[in-house]
C-alpha positions as semicolon CSV with decimal commas, in nm:
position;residue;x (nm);y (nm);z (nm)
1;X;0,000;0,000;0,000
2;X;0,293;0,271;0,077
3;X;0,448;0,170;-0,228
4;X;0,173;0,199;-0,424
5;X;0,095;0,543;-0,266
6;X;0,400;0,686;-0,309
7;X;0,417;0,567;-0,704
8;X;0,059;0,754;-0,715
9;X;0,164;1,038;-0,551
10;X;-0,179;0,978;-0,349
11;X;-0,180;0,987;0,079
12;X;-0,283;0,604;0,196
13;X;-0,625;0,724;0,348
14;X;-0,741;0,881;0,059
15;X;-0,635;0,509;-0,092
16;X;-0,836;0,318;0,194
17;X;-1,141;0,569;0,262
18;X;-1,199;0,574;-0,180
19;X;-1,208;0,984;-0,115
20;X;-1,100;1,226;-0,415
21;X;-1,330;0,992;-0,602
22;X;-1,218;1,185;-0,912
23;X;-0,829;1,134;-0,871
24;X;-0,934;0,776;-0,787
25;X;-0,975;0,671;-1,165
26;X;-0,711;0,865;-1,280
27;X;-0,480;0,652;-1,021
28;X;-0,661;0,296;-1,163
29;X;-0,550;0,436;-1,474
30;X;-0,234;0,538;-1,382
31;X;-0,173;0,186;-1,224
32;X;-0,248;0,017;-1,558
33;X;-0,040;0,208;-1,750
34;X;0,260;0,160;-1,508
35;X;0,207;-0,190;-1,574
36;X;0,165;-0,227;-1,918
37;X;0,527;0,009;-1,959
38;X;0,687;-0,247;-1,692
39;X;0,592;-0,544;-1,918
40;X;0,678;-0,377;-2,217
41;X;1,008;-0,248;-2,080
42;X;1,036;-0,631;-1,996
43;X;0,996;-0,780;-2,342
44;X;1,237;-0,532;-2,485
45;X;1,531;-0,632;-2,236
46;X;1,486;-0,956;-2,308
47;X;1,522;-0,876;-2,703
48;X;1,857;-0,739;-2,592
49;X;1,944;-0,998;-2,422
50;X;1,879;-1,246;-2,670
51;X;2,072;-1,019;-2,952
52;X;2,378;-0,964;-2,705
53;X;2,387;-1,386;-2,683
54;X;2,329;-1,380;-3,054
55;X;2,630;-1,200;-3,095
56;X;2,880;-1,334;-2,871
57;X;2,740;-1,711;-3,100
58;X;2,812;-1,567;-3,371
59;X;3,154;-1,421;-3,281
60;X;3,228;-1,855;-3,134
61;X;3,107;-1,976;-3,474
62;X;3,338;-1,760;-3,670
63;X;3,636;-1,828;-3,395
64;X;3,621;-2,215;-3,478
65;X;3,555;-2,159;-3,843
66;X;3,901;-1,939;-3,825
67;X;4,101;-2,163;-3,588
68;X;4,036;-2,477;-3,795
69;X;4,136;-2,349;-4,160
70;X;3,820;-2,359;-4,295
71;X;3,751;-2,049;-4,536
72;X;3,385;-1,874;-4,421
73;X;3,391;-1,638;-4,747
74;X;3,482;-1,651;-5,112
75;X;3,726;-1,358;-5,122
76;X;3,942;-1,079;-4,947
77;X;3,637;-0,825;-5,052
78;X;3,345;-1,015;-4,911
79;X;3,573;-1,067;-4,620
80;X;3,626;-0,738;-4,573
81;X;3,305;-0,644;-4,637
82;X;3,164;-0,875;-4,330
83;X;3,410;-0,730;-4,084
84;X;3,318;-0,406;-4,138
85;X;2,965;-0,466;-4,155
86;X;3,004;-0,684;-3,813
87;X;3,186;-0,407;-3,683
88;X;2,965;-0,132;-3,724
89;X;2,645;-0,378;-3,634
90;X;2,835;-0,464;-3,321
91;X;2,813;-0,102;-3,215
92;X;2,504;0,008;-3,318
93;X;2,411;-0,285;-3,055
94;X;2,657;-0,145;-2,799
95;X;2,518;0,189;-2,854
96;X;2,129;0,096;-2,831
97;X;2,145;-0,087;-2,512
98;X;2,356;0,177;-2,356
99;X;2,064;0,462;-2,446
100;X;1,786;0,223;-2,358
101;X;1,928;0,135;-2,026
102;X;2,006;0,531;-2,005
103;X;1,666;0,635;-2,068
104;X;1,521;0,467;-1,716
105;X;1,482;0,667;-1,442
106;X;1,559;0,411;-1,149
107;X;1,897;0,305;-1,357
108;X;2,222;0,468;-1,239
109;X;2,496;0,403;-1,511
110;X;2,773;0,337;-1,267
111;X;3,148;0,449;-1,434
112;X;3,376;0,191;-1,528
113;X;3,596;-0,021;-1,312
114;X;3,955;-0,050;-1,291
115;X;3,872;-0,438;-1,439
116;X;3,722;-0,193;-1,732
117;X;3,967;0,021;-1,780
118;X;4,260;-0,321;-1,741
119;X;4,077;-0,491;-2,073
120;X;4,100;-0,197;-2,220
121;X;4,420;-0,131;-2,186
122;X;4,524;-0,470;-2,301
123;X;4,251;-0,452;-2,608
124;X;4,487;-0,132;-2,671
125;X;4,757;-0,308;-2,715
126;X;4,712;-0,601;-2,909
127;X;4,535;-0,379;-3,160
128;X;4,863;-0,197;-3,163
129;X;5,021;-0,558;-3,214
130;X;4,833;-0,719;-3,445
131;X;4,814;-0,393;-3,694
132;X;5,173;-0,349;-3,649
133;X;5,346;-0,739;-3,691
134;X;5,129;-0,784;-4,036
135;X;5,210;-0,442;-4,185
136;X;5,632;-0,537;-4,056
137;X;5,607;-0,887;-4,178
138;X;5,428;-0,769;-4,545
139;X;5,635;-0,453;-4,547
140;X;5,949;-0,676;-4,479
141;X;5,877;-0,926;-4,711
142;X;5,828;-0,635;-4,999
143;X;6,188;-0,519;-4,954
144;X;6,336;-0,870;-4,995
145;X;6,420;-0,946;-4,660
146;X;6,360;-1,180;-4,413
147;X;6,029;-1,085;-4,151
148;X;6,124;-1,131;-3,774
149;X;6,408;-1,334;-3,856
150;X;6,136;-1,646;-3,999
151;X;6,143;-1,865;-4,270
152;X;5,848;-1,768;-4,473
153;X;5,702;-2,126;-4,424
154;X;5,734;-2,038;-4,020
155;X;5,609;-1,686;-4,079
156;X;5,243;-1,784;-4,143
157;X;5,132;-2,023;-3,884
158;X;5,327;-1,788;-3,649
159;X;5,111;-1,466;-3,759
160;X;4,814;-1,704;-3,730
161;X;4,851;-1,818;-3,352
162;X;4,859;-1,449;-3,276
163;X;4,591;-1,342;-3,431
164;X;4,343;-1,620;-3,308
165;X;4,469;-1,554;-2,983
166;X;4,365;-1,178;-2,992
167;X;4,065;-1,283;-3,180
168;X;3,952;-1,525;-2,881
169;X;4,082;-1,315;-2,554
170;X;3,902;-1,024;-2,700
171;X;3,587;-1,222;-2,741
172;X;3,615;-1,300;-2,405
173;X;3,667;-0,917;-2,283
174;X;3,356;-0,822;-2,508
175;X;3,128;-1,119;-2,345
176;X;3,257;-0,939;-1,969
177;X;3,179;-0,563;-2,062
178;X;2,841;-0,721;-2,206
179;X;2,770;-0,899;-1,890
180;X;2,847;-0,599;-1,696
181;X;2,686;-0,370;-1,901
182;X;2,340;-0,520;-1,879
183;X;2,344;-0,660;-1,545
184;X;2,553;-0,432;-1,342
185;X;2,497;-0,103;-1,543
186;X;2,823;0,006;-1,618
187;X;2,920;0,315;-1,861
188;X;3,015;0,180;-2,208
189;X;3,430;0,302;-2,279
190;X;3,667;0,271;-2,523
191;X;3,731;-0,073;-2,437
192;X;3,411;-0,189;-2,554
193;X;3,483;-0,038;-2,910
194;X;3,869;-0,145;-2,870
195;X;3,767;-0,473;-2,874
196;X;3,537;-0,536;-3,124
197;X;3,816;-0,418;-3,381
198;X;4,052;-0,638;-3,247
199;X;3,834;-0,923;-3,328
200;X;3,724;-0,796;-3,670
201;X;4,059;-0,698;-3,783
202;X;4,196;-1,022;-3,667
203;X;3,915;-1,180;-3,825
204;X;4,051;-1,026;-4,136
205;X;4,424;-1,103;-4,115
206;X;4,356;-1,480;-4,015
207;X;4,139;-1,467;-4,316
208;X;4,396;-1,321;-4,574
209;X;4,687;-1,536;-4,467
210;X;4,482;-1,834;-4,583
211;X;4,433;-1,609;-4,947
212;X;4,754;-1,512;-4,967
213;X;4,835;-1,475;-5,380
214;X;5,011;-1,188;-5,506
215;X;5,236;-0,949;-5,285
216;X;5,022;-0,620;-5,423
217;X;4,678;-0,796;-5,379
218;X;4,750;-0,858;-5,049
219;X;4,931;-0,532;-4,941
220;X;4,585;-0,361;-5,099
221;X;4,372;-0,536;-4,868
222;X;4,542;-0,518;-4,589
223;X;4,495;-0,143;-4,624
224;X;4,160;-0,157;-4,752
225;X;4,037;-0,339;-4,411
226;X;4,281;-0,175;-4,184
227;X;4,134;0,114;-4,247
228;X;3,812;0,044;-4,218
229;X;3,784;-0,105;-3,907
230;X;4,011;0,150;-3,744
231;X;3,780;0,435;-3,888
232;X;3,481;0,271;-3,728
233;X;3,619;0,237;-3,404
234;X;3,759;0,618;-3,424
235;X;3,389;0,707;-3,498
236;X;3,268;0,471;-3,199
237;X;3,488;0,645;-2,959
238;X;3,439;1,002;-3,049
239;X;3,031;0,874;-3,007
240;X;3,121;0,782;-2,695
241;X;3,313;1,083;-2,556
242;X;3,004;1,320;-2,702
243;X;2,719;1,068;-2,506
244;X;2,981;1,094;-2,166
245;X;2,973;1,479;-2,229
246;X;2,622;1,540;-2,232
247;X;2,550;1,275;-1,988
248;X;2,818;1,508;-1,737
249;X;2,636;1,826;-1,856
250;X;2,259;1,647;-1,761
251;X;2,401;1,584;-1,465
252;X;2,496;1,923;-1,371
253;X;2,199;2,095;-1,508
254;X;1,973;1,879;-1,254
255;X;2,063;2,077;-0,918
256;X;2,002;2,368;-1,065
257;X;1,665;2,314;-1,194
258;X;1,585;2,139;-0,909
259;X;1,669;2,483;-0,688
């Protein structure tokens, strides 16, 4: 009964005694509509829920497609073409469950965690590494000499094992900031875009080293896809710093209207 007087705005008596027989209605009303919102608000977390699992399946399925050899596409275009369509689906996702979770009132979006900030610092950095050993190894293998000191028969199951092991620790950050995200609330950061291009860039590489033809056909897509992905993720973090901005300047402005 408190609870229900206090979400009606309505003193308990006037509740028990059925006075302000015109508010009354309005409250039965009021009541309904409350509830219909709560279920709706229910079927559409459970939408996101189902398209976060979706995604973190469909991120596995490609993982053991890439770690056994088998070819998912026909071509360095169509493969570049998925990662950068994955990539910039991936986000939109990210970016409509932060705003919906944003948009209710009881929900406090609590900042990220040194654990957050620790992925993302390591996402960082094997971005950095996996963009950096393919265009060394290519770039060393166009001037005639030998990449990291490897055979070239060495060179390409060595590029490999790094790359699926960015590509699978980075599906593992993304499934934690998910999990965190919609049950504990946390701020999205740059991690969460970090890794997503990790995984879609070394989606990429894994899936040119098993195309590998000519020297310029390769060196084209590697540049075609690099930049890509890395121009997504620039535009997912700038998003990001703009939503934190306003969200700090809402957050400022409601003292003062509240005085």
């Amino acid at each position: 009964m408190e609870s229900l007087s206090h979400l009606l705005e309505l003193p308990i008596q006037d509740i028990v005694t059925g006075e302000r027989a015109g508010d009354r209605e309005e409250a039965v009303t009021e009541v309904v509509r409350l509830a219909k919102l709560q279920e709706q608000r229910k079927r559409e977390k459970r939408i996101l829920y189902l398209i976060v699992l979706g995604l973190l399946i469909y991120h596995c399925v490609i993982g053991i497609c890439l770690f056994s050899g088998r070819g998912l596409f026909g071509g360095r275009d169509i493969a570049c073409q998925v990662a950068g369509i994955s990539m910039a689906g991936t986000l939109t996702m990210l970016g409509l469950v932060y705003r919906y979770f944003g948009k209710e009132e009881d929900v406090k979006m609590i900042p990220s965690s040194q654990l957050s900030r620790g992925l993302g610092i390591a996402s960082l950095a094997m971005l950095l590494w996996s963009v950096g050993i393919m265009y060394l190894s290519f770039g060393m293998i166009r001037a005639g000499s030998v990449p990291l000191g490897m055979e070239l028969s060495s060179l390409g199951p060595f590029l490999n094992n790094q790359l699926c092991a960015g590509y699978a620790l980075n599906v593992i950050f993304l499934a934690v900031e998910m999990y965190r995200l919609l049950m504990e609330r946390t701020v999205l950061h740059p991690g969460c875009v970090i890794s997503p291009a990790v995984i879609y860039l070394d989606f990429f590489y894994i899936d040119i080293l098993g195309r590998m033809d000519t020297l310029d056909s390769v060196w084209k897509a590697l540049d075609r896809g690099t930049l890509l992905i890395l121009l997504e993720a620039v535009s997912g973090i700038v998003f990001l710093f703009i939503q934190s901005h306003r969200s700090r300047s809402h957050a400022s402005d409601s003292p003062r209207r509240s005085l």
